[in-house]
MOPAC internal coordinates of N, CA, C and O (Angstrom, degrees):
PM7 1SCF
backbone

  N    0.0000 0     0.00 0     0.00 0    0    0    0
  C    1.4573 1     0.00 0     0.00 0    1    0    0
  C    1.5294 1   108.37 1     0.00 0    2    1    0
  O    1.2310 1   117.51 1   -51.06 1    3    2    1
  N    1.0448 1   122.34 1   128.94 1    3    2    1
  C    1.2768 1   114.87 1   174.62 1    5    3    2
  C    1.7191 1   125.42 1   -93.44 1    6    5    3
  O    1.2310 1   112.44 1    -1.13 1    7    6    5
  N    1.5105 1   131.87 1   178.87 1    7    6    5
  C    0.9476 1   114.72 1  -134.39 1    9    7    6
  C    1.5548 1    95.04 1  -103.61 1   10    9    7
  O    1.2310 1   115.83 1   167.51 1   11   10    9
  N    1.5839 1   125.53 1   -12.49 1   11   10    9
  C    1.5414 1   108.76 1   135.75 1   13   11   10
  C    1.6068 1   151.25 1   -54.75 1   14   13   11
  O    1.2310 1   125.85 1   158.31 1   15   14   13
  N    1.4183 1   106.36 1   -21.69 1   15   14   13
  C    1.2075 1   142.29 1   148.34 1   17   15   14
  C    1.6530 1   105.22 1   -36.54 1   18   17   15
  O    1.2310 1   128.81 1   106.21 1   19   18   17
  N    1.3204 1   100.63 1   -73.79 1   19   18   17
  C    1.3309 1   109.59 1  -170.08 1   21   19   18
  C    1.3384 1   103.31 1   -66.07 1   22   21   19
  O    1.2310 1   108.30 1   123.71 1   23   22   21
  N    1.1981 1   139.47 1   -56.29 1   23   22   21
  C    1.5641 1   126.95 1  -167.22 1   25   23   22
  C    1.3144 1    93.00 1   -57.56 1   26   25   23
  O    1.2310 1   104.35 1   109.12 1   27   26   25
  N    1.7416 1   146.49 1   -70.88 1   27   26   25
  C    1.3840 1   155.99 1   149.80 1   29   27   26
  C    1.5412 1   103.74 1    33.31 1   30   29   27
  O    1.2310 1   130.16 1   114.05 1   31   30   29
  N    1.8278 1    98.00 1   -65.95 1   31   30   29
  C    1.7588 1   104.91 1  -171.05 1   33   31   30
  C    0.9071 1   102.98 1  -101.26 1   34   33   31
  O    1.2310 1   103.60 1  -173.10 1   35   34   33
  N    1.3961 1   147.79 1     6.90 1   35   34   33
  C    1.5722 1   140.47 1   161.07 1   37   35   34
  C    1.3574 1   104.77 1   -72.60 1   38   37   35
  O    1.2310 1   115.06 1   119.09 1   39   38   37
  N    1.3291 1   126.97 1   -60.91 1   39   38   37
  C    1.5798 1   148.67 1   157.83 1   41   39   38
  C    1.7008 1    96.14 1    -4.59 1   42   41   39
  O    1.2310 1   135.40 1    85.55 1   43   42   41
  N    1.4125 1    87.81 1   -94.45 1   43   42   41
  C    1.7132 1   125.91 1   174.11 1   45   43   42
  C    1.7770 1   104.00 1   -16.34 1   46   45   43
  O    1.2310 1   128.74 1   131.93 1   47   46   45
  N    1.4614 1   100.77 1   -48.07 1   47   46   45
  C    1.6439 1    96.20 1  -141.88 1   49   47   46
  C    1.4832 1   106.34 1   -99.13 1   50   49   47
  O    1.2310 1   128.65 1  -174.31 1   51   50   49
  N    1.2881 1   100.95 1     5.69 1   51   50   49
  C    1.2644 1    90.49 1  -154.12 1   53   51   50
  C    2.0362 1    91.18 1  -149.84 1   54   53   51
  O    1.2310 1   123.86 1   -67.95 1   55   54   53
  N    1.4316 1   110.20 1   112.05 1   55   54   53
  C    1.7427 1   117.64 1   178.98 1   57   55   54
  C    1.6053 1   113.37 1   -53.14 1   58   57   55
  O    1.2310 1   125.45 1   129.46 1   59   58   57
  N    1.4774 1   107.14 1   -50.54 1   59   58   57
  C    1.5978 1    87.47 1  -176.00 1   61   59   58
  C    1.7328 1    85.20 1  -132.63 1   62   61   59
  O    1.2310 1   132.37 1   -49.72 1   63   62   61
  N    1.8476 1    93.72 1   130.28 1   63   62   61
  C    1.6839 1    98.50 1   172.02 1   65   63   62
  C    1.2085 1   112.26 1  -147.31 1   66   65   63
  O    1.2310 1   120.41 1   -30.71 1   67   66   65
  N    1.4443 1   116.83 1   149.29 1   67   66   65
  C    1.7937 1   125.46 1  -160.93 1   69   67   66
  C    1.2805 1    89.70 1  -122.45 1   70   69   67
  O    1.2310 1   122.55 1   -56.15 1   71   70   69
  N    1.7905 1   112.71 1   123.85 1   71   70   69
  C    1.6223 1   116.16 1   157.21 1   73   71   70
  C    1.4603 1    91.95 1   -86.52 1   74   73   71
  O    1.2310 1   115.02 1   -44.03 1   75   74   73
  N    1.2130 1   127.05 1   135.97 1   75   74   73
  C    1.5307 1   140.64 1   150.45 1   77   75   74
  C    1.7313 1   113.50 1  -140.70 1   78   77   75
  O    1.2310 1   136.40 1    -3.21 1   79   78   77
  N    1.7918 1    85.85 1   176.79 1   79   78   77
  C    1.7360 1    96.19 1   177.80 1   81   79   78
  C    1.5691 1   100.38 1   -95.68 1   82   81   79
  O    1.2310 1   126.52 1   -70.20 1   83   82   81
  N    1.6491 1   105.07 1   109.80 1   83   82   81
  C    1.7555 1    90.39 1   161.05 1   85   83   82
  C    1.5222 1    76.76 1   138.78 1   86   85   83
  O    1.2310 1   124.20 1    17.45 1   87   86   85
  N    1.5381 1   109.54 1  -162.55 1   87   86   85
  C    1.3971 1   126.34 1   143.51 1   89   87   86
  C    1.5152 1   110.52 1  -116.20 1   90   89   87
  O    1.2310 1   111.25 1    -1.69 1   91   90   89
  N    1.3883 1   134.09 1   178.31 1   91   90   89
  C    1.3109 1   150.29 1   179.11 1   93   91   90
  C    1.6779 1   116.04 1   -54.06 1   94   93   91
  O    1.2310 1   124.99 1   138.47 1   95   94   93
  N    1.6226 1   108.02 1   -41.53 1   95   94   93
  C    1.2543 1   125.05 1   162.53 1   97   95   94
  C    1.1070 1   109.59 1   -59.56 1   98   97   95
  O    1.2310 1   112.42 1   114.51 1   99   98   97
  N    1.4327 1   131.91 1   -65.49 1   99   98   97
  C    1.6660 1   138.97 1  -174.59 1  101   99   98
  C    1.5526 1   116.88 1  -141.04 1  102  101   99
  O    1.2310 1   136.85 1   -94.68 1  103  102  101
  N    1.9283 1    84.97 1    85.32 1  103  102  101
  C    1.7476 1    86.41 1   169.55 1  105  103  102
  C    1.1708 1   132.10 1   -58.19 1  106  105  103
  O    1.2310 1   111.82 1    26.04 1  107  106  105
  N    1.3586 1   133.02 1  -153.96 1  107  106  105
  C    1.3000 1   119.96 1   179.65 1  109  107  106
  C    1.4423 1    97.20 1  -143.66 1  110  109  107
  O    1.2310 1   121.88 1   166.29 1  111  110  109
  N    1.6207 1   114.01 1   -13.71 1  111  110  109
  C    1.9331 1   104.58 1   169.30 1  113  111  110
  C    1.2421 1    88.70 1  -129.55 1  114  113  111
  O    1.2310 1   129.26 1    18.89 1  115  114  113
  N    1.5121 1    99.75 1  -161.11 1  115  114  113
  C    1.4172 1   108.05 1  -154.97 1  117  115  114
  C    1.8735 1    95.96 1  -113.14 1  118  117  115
  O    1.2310 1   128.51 1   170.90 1  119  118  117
  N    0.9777 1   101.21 1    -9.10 1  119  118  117
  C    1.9006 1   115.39 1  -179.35 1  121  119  118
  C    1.8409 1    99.65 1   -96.05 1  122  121  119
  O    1.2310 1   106.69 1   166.23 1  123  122  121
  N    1.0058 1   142.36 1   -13.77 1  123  122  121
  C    1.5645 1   172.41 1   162.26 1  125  123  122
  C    1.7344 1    82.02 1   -80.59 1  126  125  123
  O    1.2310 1   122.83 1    81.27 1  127  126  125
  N    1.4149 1   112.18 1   -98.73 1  127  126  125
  C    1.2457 1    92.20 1  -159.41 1  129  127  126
  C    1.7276 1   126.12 1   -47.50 1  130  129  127
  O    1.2310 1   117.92 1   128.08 1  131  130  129
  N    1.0375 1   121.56 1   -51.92 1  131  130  129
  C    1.6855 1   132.94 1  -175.24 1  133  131  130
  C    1.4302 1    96.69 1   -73.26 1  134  133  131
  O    1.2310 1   115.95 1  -152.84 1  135  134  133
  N    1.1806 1   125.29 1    27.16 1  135  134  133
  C    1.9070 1   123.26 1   168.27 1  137  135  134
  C    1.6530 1    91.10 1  -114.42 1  138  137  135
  O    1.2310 1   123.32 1   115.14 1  139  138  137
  N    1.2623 1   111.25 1   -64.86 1  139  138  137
  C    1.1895 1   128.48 1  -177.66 1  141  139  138
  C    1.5440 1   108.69 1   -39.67 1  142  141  139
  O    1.2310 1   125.88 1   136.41 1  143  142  141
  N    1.1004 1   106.30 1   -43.59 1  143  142  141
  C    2.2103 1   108.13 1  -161.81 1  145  143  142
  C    1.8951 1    91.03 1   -90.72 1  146  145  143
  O    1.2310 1   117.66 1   154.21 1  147  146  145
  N    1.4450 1   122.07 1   -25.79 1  147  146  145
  C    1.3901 1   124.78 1  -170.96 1  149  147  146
  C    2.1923 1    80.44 1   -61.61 1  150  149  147
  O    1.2310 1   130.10 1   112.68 1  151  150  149
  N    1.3909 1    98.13 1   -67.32 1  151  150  149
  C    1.5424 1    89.38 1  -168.75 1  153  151  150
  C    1.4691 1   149.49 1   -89.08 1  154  153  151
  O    1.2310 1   136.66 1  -167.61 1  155  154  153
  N    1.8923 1    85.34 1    12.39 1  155  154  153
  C    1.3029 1    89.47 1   163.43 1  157  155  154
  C    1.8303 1   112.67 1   -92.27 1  158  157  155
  O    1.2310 1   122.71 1   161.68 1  159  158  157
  N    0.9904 1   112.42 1   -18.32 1  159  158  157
  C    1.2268 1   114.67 1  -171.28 1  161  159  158
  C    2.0552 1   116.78 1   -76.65 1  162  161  159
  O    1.2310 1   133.02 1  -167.64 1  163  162  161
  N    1.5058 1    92.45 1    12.36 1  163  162  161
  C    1.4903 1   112.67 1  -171.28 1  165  163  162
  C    1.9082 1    98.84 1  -100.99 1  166  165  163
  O    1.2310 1   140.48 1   177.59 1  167  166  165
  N    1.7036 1    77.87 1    -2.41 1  167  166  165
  C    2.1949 1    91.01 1   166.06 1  169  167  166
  C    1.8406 1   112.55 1    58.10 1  170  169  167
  O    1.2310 1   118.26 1  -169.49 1  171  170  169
  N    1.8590 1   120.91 1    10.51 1  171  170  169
  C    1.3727 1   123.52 1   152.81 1  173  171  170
  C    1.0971 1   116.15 1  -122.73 1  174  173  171
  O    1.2310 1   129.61 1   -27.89 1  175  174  173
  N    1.4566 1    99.08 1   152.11 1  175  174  173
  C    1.7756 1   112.40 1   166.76 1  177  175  174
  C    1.0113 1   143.70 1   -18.44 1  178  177  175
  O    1.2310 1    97.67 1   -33.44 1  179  178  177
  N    1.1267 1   157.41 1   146.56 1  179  178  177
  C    1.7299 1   142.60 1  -168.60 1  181  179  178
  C    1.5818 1   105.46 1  -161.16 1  182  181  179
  O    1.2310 1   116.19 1   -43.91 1  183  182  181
  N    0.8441 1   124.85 1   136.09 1  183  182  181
  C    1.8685 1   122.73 1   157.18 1  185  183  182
  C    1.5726 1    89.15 1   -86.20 1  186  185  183
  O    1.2310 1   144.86 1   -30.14 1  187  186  185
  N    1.4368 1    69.29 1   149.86 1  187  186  185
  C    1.7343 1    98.01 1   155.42 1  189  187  186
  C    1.6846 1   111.96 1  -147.47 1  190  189  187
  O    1.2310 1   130.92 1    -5.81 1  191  190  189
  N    1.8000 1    96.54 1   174.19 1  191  190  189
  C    1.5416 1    96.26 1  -170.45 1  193  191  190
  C    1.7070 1   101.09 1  -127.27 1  194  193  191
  O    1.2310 1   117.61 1  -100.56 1  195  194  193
  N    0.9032 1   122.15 1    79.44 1  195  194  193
  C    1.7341 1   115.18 1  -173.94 1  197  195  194
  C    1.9678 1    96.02 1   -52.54 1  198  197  195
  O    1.2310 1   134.24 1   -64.99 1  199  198  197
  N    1.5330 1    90.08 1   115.01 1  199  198  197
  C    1.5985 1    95.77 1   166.64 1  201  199  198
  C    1.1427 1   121.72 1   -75.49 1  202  201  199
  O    1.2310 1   115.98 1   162.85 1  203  202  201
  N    1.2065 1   125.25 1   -17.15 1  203  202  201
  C    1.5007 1   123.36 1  -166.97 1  205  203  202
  C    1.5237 1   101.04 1   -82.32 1  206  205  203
  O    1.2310 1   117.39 1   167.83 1  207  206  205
  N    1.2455 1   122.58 1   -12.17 1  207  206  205
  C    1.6821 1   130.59 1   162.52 1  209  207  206
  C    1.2688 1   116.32 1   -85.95 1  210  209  207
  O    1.2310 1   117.69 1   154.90 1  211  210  209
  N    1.3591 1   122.01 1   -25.10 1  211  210  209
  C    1.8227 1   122.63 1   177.45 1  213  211  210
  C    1.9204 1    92.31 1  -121.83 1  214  213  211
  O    1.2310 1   124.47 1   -75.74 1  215  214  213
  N    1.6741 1   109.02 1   104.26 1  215  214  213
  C    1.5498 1    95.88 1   168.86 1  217  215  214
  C    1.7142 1    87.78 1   -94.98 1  218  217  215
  O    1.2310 1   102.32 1   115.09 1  219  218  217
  N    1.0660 1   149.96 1   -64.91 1  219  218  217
  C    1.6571 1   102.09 1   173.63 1  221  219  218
  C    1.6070 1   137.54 1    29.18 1  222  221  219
  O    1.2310 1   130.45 1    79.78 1  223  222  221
  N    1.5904 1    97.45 1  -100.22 1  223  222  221
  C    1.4517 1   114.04 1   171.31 1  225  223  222
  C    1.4440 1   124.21 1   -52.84 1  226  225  223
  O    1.2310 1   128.56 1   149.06 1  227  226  225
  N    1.3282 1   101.13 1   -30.94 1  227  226  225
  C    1.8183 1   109.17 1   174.84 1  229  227  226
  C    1.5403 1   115.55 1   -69.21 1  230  229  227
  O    1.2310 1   133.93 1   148.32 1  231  230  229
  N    1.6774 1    90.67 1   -31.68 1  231  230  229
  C    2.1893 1    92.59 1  -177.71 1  233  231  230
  C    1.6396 1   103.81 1   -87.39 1  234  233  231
  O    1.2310 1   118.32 1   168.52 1  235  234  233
  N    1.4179 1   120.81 1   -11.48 1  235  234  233
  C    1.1471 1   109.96 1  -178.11 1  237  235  234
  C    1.6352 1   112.18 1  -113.07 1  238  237  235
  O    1.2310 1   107.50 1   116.95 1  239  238  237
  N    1.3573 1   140.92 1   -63.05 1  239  238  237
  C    1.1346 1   127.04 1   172.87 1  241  239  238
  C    1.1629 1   124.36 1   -31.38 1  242  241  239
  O    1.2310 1   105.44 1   178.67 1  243  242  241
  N    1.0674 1   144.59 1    -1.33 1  243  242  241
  C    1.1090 1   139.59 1   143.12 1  245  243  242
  C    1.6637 1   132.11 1   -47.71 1  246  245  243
  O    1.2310 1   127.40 1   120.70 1  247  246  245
  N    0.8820 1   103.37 1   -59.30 1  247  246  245
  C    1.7343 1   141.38 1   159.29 1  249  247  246
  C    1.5175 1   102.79 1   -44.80 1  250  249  247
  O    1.2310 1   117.82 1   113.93 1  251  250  249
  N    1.6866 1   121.75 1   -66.07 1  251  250  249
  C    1.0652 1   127.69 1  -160.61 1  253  251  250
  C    1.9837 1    97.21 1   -83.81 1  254  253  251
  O    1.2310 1   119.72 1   134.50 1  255  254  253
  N    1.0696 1   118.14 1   -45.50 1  255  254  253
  C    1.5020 1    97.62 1  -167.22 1  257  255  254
  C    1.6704 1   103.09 1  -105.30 1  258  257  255
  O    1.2310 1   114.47 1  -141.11 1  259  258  257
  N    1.7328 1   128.07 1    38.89 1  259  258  257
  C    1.3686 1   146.67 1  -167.54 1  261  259  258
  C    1.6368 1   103.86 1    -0.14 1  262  261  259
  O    1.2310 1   140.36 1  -104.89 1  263  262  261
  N    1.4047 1    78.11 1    75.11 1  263  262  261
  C    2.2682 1    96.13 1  -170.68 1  265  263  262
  C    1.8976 1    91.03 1  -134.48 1  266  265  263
  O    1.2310 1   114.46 1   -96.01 1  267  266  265
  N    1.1933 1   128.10 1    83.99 1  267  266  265
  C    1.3817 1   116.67 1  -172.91 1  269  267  266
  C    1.7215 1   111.45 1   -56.09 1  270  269  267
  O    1.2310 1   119.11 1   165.29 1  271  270  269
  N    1.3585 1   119.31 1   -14.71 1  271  270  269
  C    1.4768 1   108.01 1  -152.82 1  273  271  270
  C    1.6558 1   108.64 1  -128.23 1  274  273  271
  O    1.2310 1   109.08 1   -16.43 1  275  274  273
  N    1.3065 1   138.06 1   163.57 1  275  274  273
  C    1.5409 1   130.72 1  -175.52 1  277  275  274
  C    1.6706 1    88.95 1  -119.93 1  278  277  275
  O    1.2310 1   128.22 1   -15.18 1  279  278  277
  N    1.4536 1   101.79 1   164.82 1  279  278  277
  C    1.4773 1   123.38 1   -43.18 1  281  279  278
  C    1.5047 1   149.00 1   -37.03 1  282  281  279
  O    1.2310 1   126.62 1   -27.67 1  283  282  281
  N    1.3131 1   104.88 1   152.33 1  283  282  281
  C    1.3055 1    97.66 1   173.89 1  285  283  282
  C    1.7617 1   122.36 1  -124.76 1  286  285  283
  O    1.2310 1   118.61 1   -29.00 1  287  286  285
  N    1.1112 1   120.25 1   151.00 1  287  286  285
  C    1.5041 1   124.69 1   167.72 1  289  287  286
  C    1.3194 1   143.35 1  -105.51 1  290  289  287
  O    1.2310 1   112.91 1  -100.42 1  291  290  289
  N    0.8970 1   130.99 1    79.58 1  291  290  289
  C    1.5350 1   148.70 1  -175.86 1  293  291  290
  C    1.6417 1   120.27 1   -58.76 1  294  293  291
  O    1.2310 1   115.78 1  -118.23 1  295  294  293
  N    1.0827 1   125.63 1    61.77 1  295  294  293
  C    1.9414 1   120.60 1  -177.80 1  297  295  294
  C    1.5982 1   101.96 1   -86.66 1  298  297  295
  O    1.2310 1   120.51 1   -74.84 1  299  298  297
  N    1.4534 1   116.63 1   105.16 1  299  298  297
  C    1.6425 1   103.66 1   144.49 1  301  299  298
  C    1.1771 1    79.32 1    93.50 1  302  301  299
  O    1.2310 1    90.14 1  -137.32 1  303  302  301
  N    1.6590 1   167.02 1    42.68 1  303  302  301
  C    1.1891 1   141.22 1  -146.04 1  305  303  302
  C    1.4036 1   148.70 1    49.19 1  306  305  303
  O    1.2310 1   127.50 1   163.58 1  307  306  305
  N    1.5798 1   103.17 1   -16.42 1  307  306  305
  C    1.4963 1   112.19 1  -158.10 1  309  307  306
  C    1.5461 1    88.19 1   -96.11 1  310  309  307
  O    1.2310 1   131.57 1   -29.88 1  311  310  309
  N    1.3148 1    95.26 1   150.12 1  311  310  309
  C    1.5866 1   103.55 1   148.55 1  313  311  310
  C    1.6062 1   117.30 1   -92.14 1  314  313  311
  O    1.2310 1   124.15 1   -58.09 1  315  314  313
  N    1.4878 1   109.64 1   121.91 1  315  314  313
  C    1.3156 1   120.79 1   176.01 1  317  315  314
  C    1.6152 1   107.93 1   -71.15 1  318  317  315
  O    1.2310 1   120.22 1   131.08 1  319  318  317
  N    1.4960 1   117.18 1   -48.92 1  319  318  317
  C    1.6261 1   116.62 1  -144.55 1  321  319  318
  C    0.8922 1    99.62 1   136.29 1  322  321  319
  O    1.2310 1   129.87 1   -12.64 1  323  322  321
  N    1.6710 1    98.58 1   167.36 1  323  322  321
  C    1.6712 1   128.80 1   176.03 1  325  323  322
  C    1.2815 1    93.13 1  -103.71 1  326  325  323
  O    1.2310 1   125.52 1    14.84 1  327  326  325
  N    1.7475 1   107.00 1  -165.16 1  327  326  325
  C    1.2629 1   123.45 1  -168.04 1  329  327  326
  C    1.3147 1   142.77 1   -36.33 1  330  329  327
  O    1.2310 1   127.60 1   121.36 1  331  330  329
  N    1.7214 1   102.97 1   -58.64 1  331  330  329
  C    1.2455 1   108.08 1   145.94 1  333  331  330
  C    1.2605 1   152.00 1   -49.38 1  334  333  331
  O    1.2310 1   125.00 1   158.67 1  335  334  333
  N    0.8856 1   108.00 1   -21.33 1  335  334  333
  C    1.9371 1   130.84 1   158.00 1  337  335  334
  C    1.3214 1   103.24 1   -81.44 1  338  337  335
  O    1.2310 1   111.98 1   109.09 1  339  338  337
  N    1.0897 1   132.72 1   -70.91 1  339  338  337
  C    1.4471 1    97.70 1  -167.84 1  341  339  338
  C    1.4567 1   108.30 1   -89.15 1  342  341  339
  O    1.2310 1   115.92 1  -123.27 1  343  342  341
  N    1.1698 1   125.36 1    56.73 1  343  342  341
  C    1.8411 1   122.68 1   155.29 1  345  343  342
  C    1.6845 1    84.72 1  -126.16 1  346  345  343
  O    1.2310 1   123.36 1   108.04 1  347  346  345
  N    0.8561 1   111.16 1   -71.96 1  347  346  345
  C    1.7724 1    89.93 1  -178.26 1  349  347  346
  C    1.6248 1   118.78 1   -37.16 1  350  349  347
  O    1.2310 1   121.84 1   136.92 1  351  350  349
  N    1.4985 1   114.08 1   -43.08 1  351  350  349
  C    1.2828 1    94.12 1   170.41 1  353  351  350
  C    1.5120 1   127.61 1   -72.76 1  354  353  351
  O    1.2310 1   118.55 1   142.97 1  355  354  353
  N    1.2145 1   120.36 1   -37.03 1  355  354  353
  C    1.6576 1   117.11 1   164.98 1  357  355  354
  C    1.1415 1    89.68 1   -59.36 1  358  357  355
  O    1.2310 1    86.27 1    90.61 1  359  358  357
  N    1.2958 1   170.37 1   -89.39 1  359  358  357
  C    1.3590 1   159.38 1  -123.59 1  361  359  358
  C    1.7088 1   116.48 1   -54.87 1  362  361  359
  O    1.2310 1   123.76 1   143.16 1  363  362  361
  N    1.5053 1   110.39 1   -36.84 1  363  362  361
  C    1.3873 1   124.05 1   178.66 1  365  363  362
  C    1.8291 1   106.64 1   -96.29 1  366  365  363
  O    1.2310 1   128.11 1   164.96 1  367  366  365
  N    1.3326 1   101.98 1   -15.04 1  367  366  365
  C    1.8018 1    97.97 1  -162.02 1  369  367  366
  C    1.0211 1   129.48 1   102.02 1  370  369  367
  O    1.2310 1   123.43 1   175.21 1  371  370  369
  N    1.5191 1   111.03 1    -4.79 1  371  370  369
  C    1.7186 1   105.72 1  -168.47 1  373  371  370
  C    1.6947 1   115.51 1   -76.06 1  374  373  371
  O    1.2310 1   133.07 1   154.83 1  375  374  373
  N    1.5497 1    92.36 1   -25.17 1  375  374  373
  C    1.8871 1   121.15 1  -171.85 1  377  375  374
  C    1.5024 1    87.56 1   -55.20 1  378  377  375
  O    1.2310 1   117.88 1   126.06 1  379  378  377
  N    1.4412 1   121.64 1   -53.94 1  379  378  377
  C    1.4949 1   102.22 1  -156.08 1  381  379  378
  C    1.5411 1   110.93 1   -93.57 1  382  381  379
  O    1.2310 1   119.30 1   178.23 1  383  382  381
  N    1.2243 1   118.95 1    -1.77 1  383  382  381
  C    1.3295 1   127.46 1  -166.35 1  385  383  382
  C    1.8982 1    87.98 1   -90.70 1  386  385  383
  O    1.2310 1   124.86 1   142.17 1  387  386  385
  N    1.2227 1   108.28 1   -37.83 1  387  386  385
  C    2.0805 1   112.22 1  -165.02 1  389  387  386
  C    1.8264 1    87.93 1   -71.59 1  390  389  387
  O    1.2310 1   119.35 1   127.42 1  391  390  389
  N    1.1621 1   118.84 1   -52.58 1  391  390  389
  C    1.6208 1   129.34 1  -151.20 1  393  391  390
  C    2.0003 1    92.84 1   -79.19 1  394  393  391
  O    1.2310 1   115.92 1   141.31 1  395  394  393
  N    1.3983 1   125.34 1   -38.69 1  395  394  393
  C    1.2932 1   117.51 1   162.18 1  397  395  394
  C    1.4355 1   140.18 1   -76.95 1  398  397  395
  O    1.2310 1   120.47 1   176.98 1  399  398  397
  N    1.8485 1   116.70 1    -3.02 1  399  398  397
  C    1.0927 1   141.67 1   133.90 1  401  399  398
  C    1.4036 1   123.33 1   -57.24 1  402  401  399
  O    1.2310 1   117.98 1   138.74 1  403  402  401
  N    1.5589 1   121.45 1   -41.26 1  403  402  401
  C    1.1997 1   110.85 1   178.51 1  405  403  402
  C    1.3980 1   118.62 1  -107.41 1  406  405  403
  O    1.2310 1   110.46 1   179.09 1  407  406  405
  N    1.1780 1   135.54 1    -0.91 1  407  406  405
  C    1.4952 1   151.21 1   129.23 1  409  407  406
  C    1.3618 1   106.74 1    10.68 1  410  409  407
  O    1.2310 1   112.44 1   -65.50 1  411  410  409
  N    1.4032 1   131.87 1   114.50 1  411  410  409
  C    1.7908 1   143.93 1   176.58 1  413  411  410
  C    1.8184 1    87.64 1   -44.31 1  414  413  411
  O    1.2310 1   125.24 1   125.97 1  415  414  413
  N    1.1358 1   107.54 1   -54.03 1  415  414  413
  C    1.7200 1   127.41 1  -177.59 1  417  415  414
  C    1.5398 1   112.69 1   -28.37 1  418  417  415
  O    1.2310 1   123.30 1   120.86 1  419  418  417
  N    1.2857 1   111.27 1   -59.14 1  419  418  417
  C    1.2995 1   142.55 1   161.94 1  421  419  418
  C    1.5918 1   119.22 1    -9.45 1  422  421  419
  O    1.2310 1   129.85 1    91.74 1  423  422  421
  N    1.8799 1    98.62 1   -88.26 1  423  422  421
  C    0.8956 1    99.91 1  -168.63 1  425  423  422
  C    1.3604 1   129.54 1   -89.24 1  426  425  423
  O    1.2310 1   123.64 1  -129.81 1  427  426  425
  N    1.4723 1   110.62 1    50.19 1  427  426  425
  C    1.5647 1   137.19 1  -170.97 1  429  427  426
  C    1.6259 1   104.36 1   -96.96 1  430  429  427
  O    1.2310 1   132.01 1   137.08 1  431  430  429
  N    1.7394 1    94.41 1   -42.92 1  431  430  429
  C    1.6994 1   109.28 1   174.25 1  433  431  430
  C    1.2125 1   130.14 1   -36.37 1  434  433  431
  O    1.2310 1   120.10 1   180.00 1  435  434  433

């Protein structure tokens, strides 16, 4: 599989997903961390992909979702943004209103 492939079914497989440096527990920047706490604090589940464990995905998503910088946000397929996007959006509400729409939880409704 190659390593567009792989971002493809990470995307795919998964409703709400964060490429960052670190994990959620222990980022590794400080734009990683304050992405991470914007969406955990939206109180659901999330994958994430610590890049600094796949450089692969780090040399290519870039390229593939034309987002030069990490973090990143993935809802539903879309790319939301990096950091600044999602603190402005938790800042207004929209973060938790997008992440409780796309919630496994959700689409039970």
């Amino acid at each position: 599989m190659s390593v567009i492939d792989t971002i493809k079914e990470q995307i795919e497989s998964n409703d709400i997903l964060l490429y960052m440096k670190g994990t959620p527990r222990f980022p590794q920047c400080g734009f990683s961390s304050r992405a991470s706490e914007a969406l955990m604090s939206c109180g659901e589940r999330f994958a994430f992909v610590n890049i600094l464990e796949n450089p692969d995905i780090r040399a290519e998503l870039p390229n593939y979702a034309n987002w030069p910088t990490f973090p990143q946000l993935w809802i539903k397929g879309e790319l939301i943004g990096g950091c600044d996007i999602i603190c402005e959006m938790s800042a207004s509400g929209e973060l938790l209103t997008l992440v409780k729409e796309a919630a496994p939880e959700s689409d039970a409704e």
